[in-house]
C-alpha positions as CSV (number, residue, x, y, z in Angstrom):
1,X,86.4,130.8,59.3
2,X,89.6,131.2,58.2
3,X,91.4,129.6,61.3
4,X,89.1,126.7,61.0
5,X,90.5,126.1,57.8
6,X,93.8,126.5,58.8
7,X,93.2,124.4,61.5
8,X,91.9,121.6,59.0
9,X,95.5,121.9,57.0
10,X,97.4,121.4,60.0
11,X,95.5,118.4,60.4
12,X,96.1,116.9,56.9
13,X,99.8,118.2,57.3
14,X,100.4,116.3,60.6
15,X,98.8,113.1,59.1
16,X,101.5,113.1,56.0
17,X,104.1,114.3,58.6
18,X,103.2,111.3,60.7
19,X,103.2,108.9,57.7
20,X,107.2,110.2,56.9
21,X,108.0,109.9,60.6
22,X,107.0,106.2,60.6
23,X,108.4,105.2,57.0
24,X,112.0,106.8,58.6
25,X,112.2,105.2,61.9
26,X,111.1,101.6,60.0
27,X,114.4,102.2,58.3
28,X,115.9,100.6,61.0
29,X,113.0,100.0,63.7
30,X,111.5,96.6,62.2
31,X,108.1,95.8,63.7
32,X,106.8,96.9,66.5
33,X,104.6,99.1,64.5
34,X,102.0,99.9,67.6
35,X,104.6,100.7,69.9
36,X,106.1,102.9,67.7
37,X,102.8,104.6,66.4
38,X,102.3,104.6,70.8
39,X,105.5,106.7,71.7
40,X,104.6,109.0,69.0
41,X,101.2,109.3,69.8
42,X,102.3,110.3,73.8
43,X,105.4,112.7,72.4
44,X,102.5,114.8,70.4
45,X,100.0,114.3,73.5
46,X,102.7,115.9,75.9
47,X,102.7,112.4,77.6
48,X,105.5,110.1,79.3
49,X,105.9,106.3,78.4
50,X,106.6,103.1,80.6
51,X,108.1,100.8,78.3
52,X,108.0,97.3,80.0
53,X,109.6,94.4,77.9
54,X,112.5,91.4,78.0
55,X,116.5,92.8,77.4
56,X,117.2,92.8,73.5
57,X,114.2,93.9,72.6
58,X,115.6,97.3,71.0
59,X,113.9,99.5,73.4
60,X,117.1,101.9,73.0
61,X,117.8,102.1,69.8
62,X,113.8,102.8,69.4
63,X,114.0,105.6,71.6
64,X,117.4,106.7,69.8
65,X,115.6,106.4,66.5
66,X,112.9,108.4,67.4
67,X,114.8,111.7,68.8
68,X,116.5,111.3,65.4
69,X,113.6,111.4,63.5
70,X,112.2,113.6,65.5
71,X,115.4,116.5,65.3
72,X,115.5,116.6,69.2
73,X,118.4,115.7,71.9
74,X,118.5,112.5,72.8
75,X,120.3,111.2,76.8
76,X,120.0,107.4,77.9
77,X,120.6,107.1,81.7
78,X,121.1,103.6,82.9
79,X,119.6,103.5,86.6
80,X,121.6,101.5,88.8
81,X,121.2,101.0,92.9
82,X,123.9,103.7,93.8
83,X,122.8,106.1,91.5
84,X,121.9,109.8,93.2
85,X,119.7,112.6,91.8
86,X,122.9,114.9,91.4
87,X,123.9,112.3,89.0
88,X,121.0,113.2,86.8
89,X,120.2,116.2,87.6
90,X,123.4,118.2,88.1
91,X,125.1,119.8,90.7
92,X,127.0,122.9,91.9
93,X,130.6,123.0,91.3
94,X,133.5,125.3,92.4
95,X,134.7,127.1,89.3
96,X,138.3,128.5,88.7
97,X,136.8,132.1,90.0
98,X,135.8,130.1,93.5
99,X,132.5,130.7,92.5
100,X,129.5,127.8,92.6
101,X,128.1,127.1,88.9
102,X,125.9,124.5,88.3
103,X,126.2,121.9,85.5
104,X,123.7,120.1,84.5
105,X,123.2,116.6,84.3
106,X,122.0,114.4,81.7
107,X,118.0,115.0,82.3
108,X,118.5,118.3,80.4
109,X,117.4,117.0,76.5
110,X,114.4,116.7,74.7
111,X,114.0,112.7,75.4
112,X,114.9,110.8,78.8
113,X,115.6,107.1,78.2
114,X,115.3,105.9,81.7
115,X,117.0,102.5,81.4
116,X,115.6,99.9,83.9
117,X,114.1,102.9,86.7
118,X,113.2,100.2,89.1
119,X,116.9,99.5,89.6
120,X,117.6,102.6,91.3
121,X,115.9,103.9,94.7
122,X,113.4,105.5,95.4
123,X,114.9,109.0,96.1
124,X,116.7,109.1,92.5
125,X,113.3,107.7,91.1
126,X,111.2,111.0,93.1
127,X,113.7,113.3,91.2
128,X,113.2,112.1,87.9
129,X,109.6,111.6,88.5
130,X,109.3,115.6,90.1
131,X,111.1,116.6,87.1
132,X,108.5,114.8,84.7
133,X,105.5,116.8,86.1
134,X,107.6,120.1,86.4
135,X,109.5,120.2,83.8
136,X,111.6,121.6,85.6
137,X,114.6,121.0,88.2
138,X,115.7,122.1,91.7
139,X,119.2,122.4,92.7
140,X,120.6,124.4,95.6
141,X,117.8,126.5,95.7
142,X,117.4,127.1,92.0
143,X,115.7,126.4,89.4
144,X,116.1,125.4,86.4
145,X,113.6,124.6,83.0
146,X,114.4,121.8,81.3
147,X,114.1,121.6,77.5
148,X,110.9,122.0,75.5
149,X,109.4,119.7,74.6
150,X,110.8,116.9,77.3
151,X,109.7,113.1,76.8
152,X,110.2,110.7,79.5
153,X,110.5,106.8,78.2
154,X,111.3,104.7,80.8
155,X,111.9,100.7,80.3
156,X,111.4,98.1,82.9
157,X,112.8,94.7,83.1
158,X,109.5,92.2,84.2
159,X,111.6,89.0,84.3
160,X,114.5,89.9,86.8
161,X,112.8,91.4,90.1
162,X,115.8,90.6,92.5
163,X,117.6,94.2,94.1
164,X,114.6,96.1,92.1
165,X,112.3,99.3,93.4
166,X,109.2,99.1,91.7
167,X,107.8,102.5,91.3
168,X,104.2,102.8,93.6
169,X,100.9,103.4,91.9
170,X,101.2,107.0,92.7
171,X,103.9,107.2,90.6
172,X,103.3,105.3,88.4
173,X,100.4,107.1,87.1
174,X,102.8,110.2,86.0
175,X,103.5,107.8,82.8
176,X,100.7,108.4,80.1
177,X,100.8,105.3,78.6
178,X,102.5,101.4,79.7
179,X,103.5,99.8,76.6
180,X,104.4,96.4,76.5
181,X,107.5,95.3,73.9
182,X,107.0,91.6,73.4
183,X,108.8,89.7,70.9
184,X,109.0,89.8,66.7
185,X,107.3,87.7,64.7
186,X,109.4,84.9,62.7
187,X,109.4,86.9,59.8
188,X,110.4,90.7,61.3
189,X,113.4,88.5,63.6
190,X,114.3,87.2,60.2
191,X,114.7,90.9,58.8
192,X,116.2,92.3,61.8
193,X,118.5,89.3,62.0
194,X,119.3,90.1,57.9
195,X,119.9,93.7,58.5
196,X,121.7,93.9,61.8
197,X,124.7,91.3,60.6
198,X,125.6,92.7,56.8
199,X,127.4,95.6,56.2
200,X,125.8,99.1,56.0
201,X,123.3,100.4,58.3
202,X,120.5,103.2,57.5
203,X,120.7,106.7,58.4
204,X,117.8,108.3,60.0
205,X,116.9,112.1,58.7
206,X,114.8,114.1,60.8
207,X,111.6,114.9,59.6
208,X,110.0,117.4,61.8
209,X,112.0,119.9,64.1
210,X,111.4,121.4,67.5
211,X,109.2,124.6,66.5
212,X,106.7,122.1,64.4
213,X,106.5,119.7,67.4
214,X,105.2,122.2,70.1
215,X,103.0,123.6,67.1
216,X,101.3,120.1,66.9
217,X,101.1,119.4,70.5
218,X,99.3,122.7,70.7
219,X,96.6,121.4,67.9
220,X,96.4,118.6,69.7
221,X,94.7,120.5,72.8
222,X,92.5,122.0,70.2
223,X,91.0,119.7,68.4
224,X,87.2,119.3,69.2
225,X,85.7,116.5,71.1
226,X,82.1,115.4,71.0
227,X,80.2,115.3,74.0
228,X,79.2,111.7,74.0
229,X,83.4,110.9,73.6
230,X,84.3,112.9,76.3
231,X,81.3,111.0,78.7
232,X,82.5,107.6,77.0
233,X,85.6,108.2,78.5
234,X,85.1,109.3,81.8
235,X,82.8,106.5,82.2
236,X,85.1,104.0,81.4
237,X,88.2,105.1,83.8
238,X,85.1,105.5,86.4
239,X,83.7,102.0,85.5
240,X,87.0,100.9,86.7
241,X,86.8,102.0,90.4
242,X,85.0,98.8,92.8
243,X,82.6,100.3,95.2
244,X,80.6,103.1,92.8
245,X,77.6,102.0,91.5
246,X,76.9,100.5,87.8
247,X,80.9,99.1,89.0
248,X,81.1,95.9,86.4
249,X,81.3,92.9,87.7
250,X,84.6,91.8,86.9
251,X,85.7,94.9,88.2
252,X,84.3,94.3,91.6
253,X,85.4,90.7,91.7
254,X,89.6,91.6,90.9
255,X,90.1,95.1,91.5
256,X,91.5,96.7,94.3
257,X,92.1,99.9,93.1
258,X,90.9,101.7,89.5
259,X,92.1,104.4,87.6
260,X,92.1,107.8,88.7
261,X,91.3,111.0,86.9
262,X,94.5,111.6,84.8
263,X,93.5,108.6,83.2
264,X,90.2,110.2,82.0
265,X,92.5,113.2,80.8
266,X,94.7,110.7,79.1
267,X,92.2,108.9,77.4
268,X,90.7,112.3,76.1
269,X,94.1,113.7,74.6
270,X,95.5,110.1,73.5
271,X,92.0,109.8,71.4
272,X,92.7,113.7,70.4
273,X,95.9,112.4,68.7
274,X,95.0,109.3,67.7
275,X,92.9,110.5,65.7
276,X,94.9,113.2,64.3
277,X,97.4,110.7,62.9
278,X,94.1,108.7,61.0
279,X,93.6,112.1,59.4
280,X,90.2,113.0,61.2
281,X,89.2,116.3,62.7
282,X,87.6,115.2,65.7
283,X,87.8,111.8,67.9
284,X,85.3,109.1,68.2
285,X,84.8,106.8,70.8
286,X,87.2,103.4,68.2
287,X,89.7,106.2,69.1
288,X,89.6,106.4,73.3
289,X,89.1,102.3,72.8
290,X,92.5,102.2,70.8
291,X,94.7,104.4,73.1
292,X,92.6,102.8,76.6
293,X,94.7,99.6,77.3
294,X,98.2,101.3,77.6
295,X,96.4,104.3,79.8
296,X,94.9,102.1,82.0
297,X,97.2,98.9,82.3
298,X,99.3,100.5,84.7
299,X,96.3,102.2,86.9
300,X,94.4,99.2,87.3
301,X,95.2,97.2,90.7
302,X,94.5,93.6,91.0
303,X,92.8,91.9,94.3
304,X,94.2,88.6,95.7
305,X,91.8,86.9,94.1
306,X,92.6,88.1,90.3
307,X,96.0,87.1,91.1
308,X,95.1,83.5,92.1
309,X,92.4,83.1,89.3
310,X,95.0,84.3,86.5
311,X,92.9,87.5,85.3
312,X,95.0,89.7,84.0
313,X,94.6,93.4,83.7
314,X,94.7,93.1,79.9
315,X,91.3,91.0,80.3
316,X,90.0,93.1,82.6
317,X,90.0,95.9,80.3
318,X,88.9,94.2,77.5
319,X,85.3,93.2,78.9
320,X,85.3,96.5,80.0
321,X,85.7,98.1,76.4
Protein backbone atom coordinates (compact mmCIF):
# COMPACT_ATOMS: atom_id res chain seq x y z
CA UNK A 1 0.00 0.00 0.00
CA UNK A 2 2.71 1.99 0.80
CA UNK A 3 4.00 2.39 -2.85
CA UNK A 4 0.54 3.34 -3.95
CA UNK A 5 0.73 6.08 -1.79
CA UNK A 6 3.91 7.02 -2.81
CA UNK A 7 2.93 6.75 -6.15
CA UNK A 8 -0.16 9.21 -5.46
CA UNK A 9 2.62 11.96 -4.00
CA UNK A 10 4.57 11.79 -7.02
CA UNK A 11 1.60 12.55 -8.79
CA UNK A 12 0.62 15.69 -6.76
CA UNK A 13 4.41 16.62 -6.78
CA UNK A 14 4.59 16.49 -10.63
CA UNK A 15 1.33 18.53 -10.93
CA UNK A 16 3.00 21.54 -8.74
CA UNK A 17 6.32 20.87 -10.54
CA UNK A 18 4.52 21.26 -13.84
CA UNK A 19 2.66 24.43 -12.67
CA UNK A 20 6.47 26.08 -11.73
CA UNK A 21 7.75 24.87 -15.12
CA UNK A 22 5.03 26.78 -17.04
CA UNK A 23 4.97 30.01 -14.72
CA UNK A 24 9.15 30.07 -15.65
CA UNK A 25 9.14 29.61 -19.25
CA UNK A 26 6.00 32.35 -19.46
CA UNK A 27 8.67 34.58 -18.18
CA UNK A 28 9.69 35.06 -21.48
CA UNK A 29 7.57 32.49 -23.64
CA UNK A 30 4.30 34.75 -24.12
CA UNK A 31 1.28 32.74 -25.34
CA UNK A 32 1.36 29.81 -26.92
CA UNK A 33 0.21 28.20 -23.77
CA UNK A 34 -0.85 24.64 -25.62
CA UNK A 35 2.16 24.35 -27.42
CA UNK A 36 4.10 24.85 -24.61
CA UNK A 37 1.90 22.59 -22.15
CA UNK A 38 2.42 20.01 -25.75
CA UNK A 39 6.37 19.88 -25.78
CA UNK A 40 6.22 19.29 -22.11
CA UNK A 41 3.72 16.86 -22.19
CA UNK A 42 5.99 14.69 -25.13
CA UNK A 43 9.47 15.44 -22.99
CA UNK A 44 7.70 13.49 -19.87
CA UNK A 45 5.97 10.90 -22.44
CA UNK A 46 9.56 10.12 -23.87
CA UNK A 47 8.12 11.47 -27.20
CA UNK A 48 9.66 13.71 -30.20
CA UNK A 49 7.87 16.89 -31.59
CA UNK A 50 7.31 18.24 -35.24
CA UNK A 51 6.89 21.81 -34.80
CA UNK A 52 5.36 23.21 -38.01
CA UNK A 53 4.79 27.07 -38.10
CA UNK A 54 5.73 30.59 -40.18
CA UNK A 55 9.61 32.11 -39.39
CA UNK A 56 9.45 34.53 -36.26
CA UNK A 57 7.35 32.62 -34.52
CA UNK A 58 9.84 31.93 -31.51
CA UNK A 59 10.05 28.30 -32.13
CA UNK A 60 13.87 28.59 -30.85
CA UNK A 61 13.92 30.49 -28.15
CA UNK A 62 10.83 28.06 -27.00
CA UNK A 63 12.92 25.21 -27.32
CA UNK A 64 15.91 27.23 -25.61
CA UNK A 65 13.55 28.24 -22.83
CA UNK A 66 12.54 24.93 -22.13
CA UNK A 67 16.00 23.06 -21.74
CA UNK A 68 16.56 25.98 -19.36
CA UNK A 69 13.80 25.33 -17.38
CA UNK A 70 14.14 22.07 -17.69
CA UNK A 71 18.30 21.91 -16.30
CA UNK A 72 19.15 19.92 -19.52
CA UNK A 73 21.75 20.71 -22.59
CA UNK A 74 20.41 22.37 -25.12
CA UNK A 75 22.10 22.14 -29.33
CA UNK A 76 20.15 23.98 -32.33
CA UNK A 77 21.32 22.51 -35.70
CA UNK A 78 20.17 24.49 -38.60
CA UNK A 79 19.60 21.81 -41.60
CA UNK A 80 20.72 23.16 -44.73
CA UNK A 81 20.98 21.07 -48.37
CA UNK A 82 24.81 20.26 -47.91
CA UNK A 83 24.58 19.32 -44.60
CA UNK A 84 26.11 15.42 -43.92
CA UNK A 85 25.39 13.15 -40.95
CA UNK A 86 29.13 13.51 -39.77
CA UNK A 87 28.17 17.00 -39.25
CA UNK A 88 25.76 15.98 -36.67
CA UNK A 89 26.80 13.21 -35.53
CA UNK A 90 30.63 13.28 -35.30
CA UNK A 91 33.41 11.77 -36.81
CA UNK A 92 36.74 10.12 -36.32
CA UNK A 93 39.67 12.24 -36.20
CA UNK A 94 43.53 11.75 -36.28
CA UNK A 95 44.84 12.77 -32.80
CA UNK A 96 48.40 14.04 -31.99
CA UNK A 97 49.27 10.19 -30.99
CA UNK A 98 48.11 9.17 -34.78
CA UNK A 99 45.49 7.53 -33.26
CA UNK A 100 41.50 7.78 -34.54
CA UNK A 101 39.20 9.49 -31.71
CA UNK A 102 35.90 10.30 -32.27
CA UNK A 103 34.24 13.61 -31.49
CA UNK A 104 31.00 14.04 -31.35
CA UNK A 105 28.78 16.19 -33.03
CA UNK A 106 26.11 18.40 -31.89
CA UNK A 107 23.23 15.54 -31.59
CA UNK A 108 24.95 14.56 -28.24
CA UNK A 109 22.51 16.86 -25.62
CA UNK A 110 19.49 16.44 -23.85
CA UNK A 111 17.21 18.51 -26.56
CA UNK A 112 17.76 18.46 -30.52
CA UNK A 113 16.34 21.65 -32.15
CA UNK A 114 16.21 20.48 -35.68
CA UNK A 115 15.85 23.81 -37.53
CA UNK A 116 13.87 23.50 -40.77
CA UNK A 117 14.70 19.27 -41.29
CA UNK A 118 13.07 19.33 -44.68
CA UNK A 119 15.94 21.47 -45.93
CA UNK A 120 18.46 18.92 -45.73
CA UNK A 121 18.40 15.41 -47.66
CA UNK A 122 17.26 12.63 -46.99
CA UNK A 123 20.46 10.78 -45.88
CA UNK A 124 21.27 13.47 -43.11
CA UNK A 125 17.40 13.32 -42.27
CA UNK A 126 17.80 9.01 -41.87
CA UNK A 127 20.63 9.80 -39.38
CA UNK A 128 18.89 11.98 -37.13
CA UNK A 129 15.76 10.07 -37.49
CA UNK A 130 17.92 6.43 -36.66
CA UNK A 131 19.30 8.30 -33.80
CA UNK A 132 15.69 9.39 -32.45
CA UNK A 133 14.46 5.68 -32.24
CA UNK A 134 17.95 4.43 -30.87
CA UNK A 135 19.09 6.79 -28.89
CA UNK A 136 21.91 5.99 -29.93
CA UNK A 137 24.65 6.64 -32.81
CA UNK A 138 26.86 4.65 -35.19
CA UNK A 139 30.18 5.90 -36.26
CA UNK A 140 32.93 3.71 -37.81
CA UNK A 141 31.69 0.80 -36.38
CA UNK A 142 30.92 2.15 -32.95
CA UNK A 143 28.53 3.03 -30.97
CA UNK A 144 27.78 5.53 -29.06
CA UNK A 145 24.55 6.38 -26.32
CA UNK A 146 23.49 9.60 -26.53
CA UNK A 147 22.34 11.57 -23.48
CA UNK A 148 19.42 10.65 -21.22
CA UNK A 149 16.81 11.81 -21.56
CA UNK A 150 17.13 13.03 -25.45
CA UNK A 151 14.14 15.17 -27.03
CA UNK A 152 13.92 15.75 -30.60
CA UNK A 153 11.97 19.12 -31.71
CA UNK A 154 12.11 19.64 -35.09
CA UNK A 155 10.44 22.83 -36.93
CA UNK A 156 9.26 23.01 -40.43
CA UNK A 157 8.75 25.93 -42.62
CA UNK A 158 4.95 25.26 -44.55
CA UNK A 159 5.05 28.46 -46.55
CA UNK A 160 8.52 28.12 -48.55
CA UNK A 161 8.52 24.50 -50.19
CA UNK A 162 11.09 25.41 -53.03
CA UNK A 163 14.76 23.10 -52.61
CA UNK A 164 12.82 21.25 -49.50
CA UNK A 165 12.81 17.26 -48.65
CA UNK A 166 9.73 16.55 -46.89
CA UNK A 167 10.20 13.75 -44.60
CA UNK A 168 7.84 10.45 -45.82
CA UNK A 169 5.07 9.17 -43.68
CA UNK A 170 7.27 6.47 -42.49
CA UNK A 171 9.19 8.90 -40.96
CA UNK A 172 7.26 11.01 -40.07
CA UNK A 173 5.48 8.91 -37.66
CA UNK A 174 8.87 8.71 -35.42
CA UNK A 175 7.51 12.37 -34.10
CA UNK A 176 4.98 11.84 -31.21
CA UNK A 177 3.18 14.76 -31.66
CA UNK A 178 2.87 17.66 -34.91
CA UNK A 179 2.22 20.88 -33.25
CA UNK A 180 1.20 23.71 -35.19
CA UNK A 181 2.68 27.39 -33.98
CA UNK A 182 0.29 29.86 -35.52
CA UNK A 183 0.31 33.34 -34.73
CA UNK A 184 -0.32 35.66 -31.19
CA UNK A 185 -3.23 37.15 -30.54
CA UNK A 186 -3.32 41.23 -30.66
CA UNK A 187 -2.97 41.33 -27.10
CA UNK A 188 0.14 38.59 -26.43
CA UNK A 189 2.02 40.50 -29.89
CA UNK A 190 1.42 43.55 -27.88
CA UNK A 191 3.29 42.00 -24.74
CA UNK A 192 5.94 40.31 -26.67
CA UNK A 193 6.36 43.43 -28.76
CA UNK A 194 6.60 45.46 -25.00
CA UNK A 195 9.04 43.07 -23.66
CA UNK A 196 11.33 42.24 -26.49
CA UNK A 197 12.25 46.16 -27.31
CA UNK A 198 12.91 47.67 -23.44
CA UNK A 199 15.80 47.03 -21.61
CA UNK A 200 16.22 43.94 -19.31
CA UNK A 201 15.29 40.53 -20.25
CA UNK A 202 14.12 37.59 -17.73
CA UNK A 203 16.23 34.91 -16.54
CA UNK A 204 14.98 31.42 -16.67
CA UNK A 205 15.93 29.14 -13.46
CA UNK A 206 15.65 25.54 -13.85
CA UNK A 207 13.08 23.96 -11.95
CA UNK A 208 13.46 20.28 -12.26
CA UNK A 209 16.89 18.54 -13.04
CA UNK A 210 17.84 15.35 -14.99
CA UNK A 211 17.46 12.62 -12.09
CA UNK A 212 13.63 13.96 -11.42
CA UNK A 213 12.87 13.90 -15.19
CA UNK A 214 13.62 10.16 -15.95
CA UNK A 215 11.93 9.64 -12.40
CA UNK A 216 8.59 11.16 -13.92
CA UNK A 217 8.83 9.62 -17.31
CA UNK A 218 9.07 6.43 -15.44
CA UNK A 219 5.56 7.23 -13.50
CA UNK A 220 4.33 8.13 -16.44
CA UNK A 221 4.53 4.31 -17.76
CA UNK A 222 2.97 3.46 -14.56
CA UNK A 223 0.10 5.19 -14.12
CA UNK A 224 -3.09 2.97 -14.55
CA UNK A 225 -5.37 3.08 -17.46
CA UNK A 226 -8.99 1.92 -17.55
CA UNK A 227 -9.98 -0.57 -19.81
CA UNK A 228 -12.64 1.31 -21.70
CA UNK A 229 -9.59 4.32 -22.28
CA UNK A 230 -7.22 2.04 -23.56
CA UNK A 231 -10.23 0.46 -26.20
CA UNK A 232 -11.28 4.22 -26.84
CA UNK A 233 -8.12 4.69 -28.11
CA UNK A 234 -7.31 1.97 -30.22
CA UNK A 235 -10.50 2.45 -31.73
CA UNK A 236 -10.02 5.74 -32.71
CA UNK A 237 -6.41 5.45 -34.48
CA UNK A 238 -8.24 2.14 -36.05
CA UNK A 239 -11.34 4.22 -37.07
CA UNK A 240 -8.89 6.11 -39.06
CA UNK A 241 -7.77 3.29 -41.53
CA UNK A 242 -10.39 3.33 -45.02
CA UNK A 243 -11.12 -0.23 -45.91
CA UNK A 244 -11.93 -1.98 -42.17
CA UNK A 245 -15.18 -2.14 -41.23
CA UNK A 246 -17.27 0.36 -38.96
CA UNK A 247 -14.46 2.85 -41.16
CA UNK A 248 -16.49 6.42 -40.80
CA UNK A 249 -17.57 7.82 -43.53
CA UNK A 250 -15.55 10.75 -43.92
CA UNK A 251 -12.70 8.59 -43.42
CA UNK A 252 -13.49 6.54 -46.44
CA UNK A 253 -14.37 9.47 -48.54
CA UNK A 254 -10.56 11.52 -47.93
CA UNK A 255 -8.23 9.14 -46.55
CA UNK A 256 -5.70 7.42 -48.21
CA UNK A 257 -3.80 6.15 -45.52
CA UNK A 258 -4.67 6.23 -41.47
CA UNK A 259 -2.71 6.00 -38.54
CA UNK A 260 -0.78 3.17 -37.63
CA UNK A 261 -0.21 1.53 -34.26
CA UNK A 262 2.43 3.95 -32.54
CA UNK A 263 -0.33 6.20 -32.74
CA UNK A 264 -2.51 4.00 -30.47
CA UNK A 265 0.67 3.84 -28.15
CA UNK A 266 0.88 7.59 -28.40
CA UNK A 267 -2.47 8.29 -27.65
CA UNK A 268 -2.28 5.88 -24.51
CA UNK A 269 0.97 7.63 -22.91
CA UNK A 270 0.09 11.37 -24.19
CA UNK A 271 -3.41 10.75 -22.19
CA UNK A 272 -1.06 9.11 -19.26
CA UNK A 273 0.58 12.51 -18.93
CA UNK A 274 -1.94 14.58 -19.74
CA UNK A 275 -3.54 13.75 -17.11
CA UNK A 276 -0.78 13.70 -14.76
CA UNK A 277 -0.18 17.44 -15.26
CA UNK A 278 -4.36 17.99 -14.32
CA UNK A 279 -3.42 16.33 -11.12
CA UNK A 280 -5.42 12.92 -11.66
CA UNK A 281 -4.23 9.38 -11.05
CA UNK A 282 -5.52 7.77 -13.94
CA UNK A 283 -6.63 9.01 -17.60
CA UNK A 284 -10.03 9.35 -19.01
CA UNK A 285 -11.07 9.22 -22.40
CA UNK A 286 -11.36 14.09 -22.35
CA UNK A 287 -7.65 13.10 -21.83
CA UNK A 288 -6.79 10.74 -25.21
CA UNK A 289 -9.35 13.52 -27.07
CA UNK A 290 -7.01 16.42 -25.87
CA UNK A 291 -3.58 14.91 -26.79
CA UNK A 292 -5.38 13.10 -30.31
CA UNK A 293 -5.10 15.99 -32.88
CA UNK A 294 -1.24 16.56 -32.70
CA UNK A 295 -0.77 12.44 -32.60
CA UNK A 296 -2.66 11.95 -35.48
CA UNK A 297 -2.35 15.15 -37.74
CA UNK A 298 0.72 13.97 -39.10
CA UNK A 299 -0.40 10.08 -39.67
CA UNK A 300 -3.48 10.90 -41.40
CA UNK A 301 -3.08 10.91 -45.36
CA UNK A 302 -5.40 12.74 -47.52
CA UNK A 303 -7.04 11.30 -50.95
CA UNK A 304 -7.23 13.50 -54.08
CA UNK A 305 -10.46 14.22 -53.43
CA UNK A 306 -9.97 15.75 -49.74
CA UNK A 307 -7.43 17.85 -51.32
CA UNK A 308 -9.85 19.23 -54.02
CA UNK A 309 -12.86 19.54 -51.54
CA UNK A 310 -10.75 21.56 -48.91
CA UNK A 311 -11.11 18.95 -45.89
CA UNK A 312 -8.46 19.25 -43.93
CA UNK A 313 -7.00 16.69 -41.60
CA UNK A 314 -7.88 18.87 -38.62
CA UNK A 315 -11.71 18.32 -39.62
CA UNK A 316 -11.24 15.00 -40.22
CA UNK A 317 -10.31 14.35 -36.81
CA UNK A 318 -12.65 16.35 -35.25
CA UNK A 319 -15.84 14.40 -36.53
CA UNK A 320 -13.97 11.54 -35.70
CA UNK A 321 -13.60 12.58 -31.81
Amino acid sequence: MSGGNNEVRAVEEFGARYAQLKAEIGKVIIGQEKVVEDVLIAIFSKGHCLLVGVPGLAKTLLVNTVGNALGLSFNRIQFTPDLMPSDIIGSEVLDQDRRFRFVKGPLFANIILADEINRTPPKTQAALLEAMQEKAVTAAGSTYKLPDPFFVLATQNPIEQEGTYPLPEAQLDRFMFNIWVDYPSFQEELAVVKSTTGGGSAQVQPVIDQEQILFYQGLVRRIPVPDNVLEYAVKLATRTRPGLSGTPQVVADHISWGAGPRASQYLVIGAKCHAMVRGKFSPDIADVQAVAEPILRHRLVRNYKAEAEGVTVERIIRELL
